[in-house]
N, C-alpha and C positions, 0 to 999 in steps of 0.2 A: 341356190340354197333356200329351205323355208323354213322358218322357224314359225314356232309356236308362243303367241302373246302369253303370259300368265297372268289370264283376268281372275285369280281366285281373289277374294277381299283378304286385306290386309289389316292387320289384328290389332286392333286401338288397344292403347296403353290408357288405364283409369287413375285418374292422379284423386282420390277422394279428400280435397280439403275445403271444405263447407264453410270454412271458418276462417282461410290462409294460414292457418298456422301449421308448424310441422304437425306429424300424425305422432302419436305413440309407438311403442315398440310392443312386438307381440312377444309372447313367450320364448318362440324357437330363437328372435333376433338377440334380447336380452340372454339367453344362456351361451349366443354365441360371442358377444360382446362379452359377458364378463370371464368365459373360458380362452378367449384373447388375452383379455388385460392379464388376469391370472401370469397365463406365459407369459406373459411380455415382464411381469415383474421378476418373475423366476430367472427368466433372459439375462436382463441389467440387474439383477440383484447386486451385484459387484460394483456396478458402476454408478459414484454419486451424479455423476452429471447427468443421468437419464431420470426422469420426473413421467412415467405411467398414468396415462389418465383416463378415463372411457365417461360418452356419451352415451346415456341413455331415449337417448332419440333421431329418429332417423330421416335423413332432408332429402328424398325423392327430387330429382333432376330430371326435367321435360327432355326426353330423346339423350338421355347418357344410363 
């Protein structure tokens, strides 16, 4: 049997943190974030023991 190596380059992931700190949230992340929490309160509205909270910033993990 022959198989065929796949020498095409493999597509780098850019982690831009100049500074190490988290990065900011762009627009799209932020409406998706607070259109979560939103539901999520709507969700547990009923239930005192659920406490809804959202992060406005987003922690990029190397290779997840």
């Amino acid at each position: 049997m022959v198989r065929q190596l796949d020498d095409s380059p493999k597509t780098t992931i850019v982690y831009p943190d100049s500074d190490g700190k988290p990065m900011a949230d762009n627009t799209r992340q932020f409406r998706w974030i607070t259109t979560i929490k939103a539901n999520l309160d709507w969700l547990f509205a009923n239930n005192a023991d659920v406490f809804v909270a959202g992060d406005l910033l987003w922690y990029p993990v190397e290779g997840d």
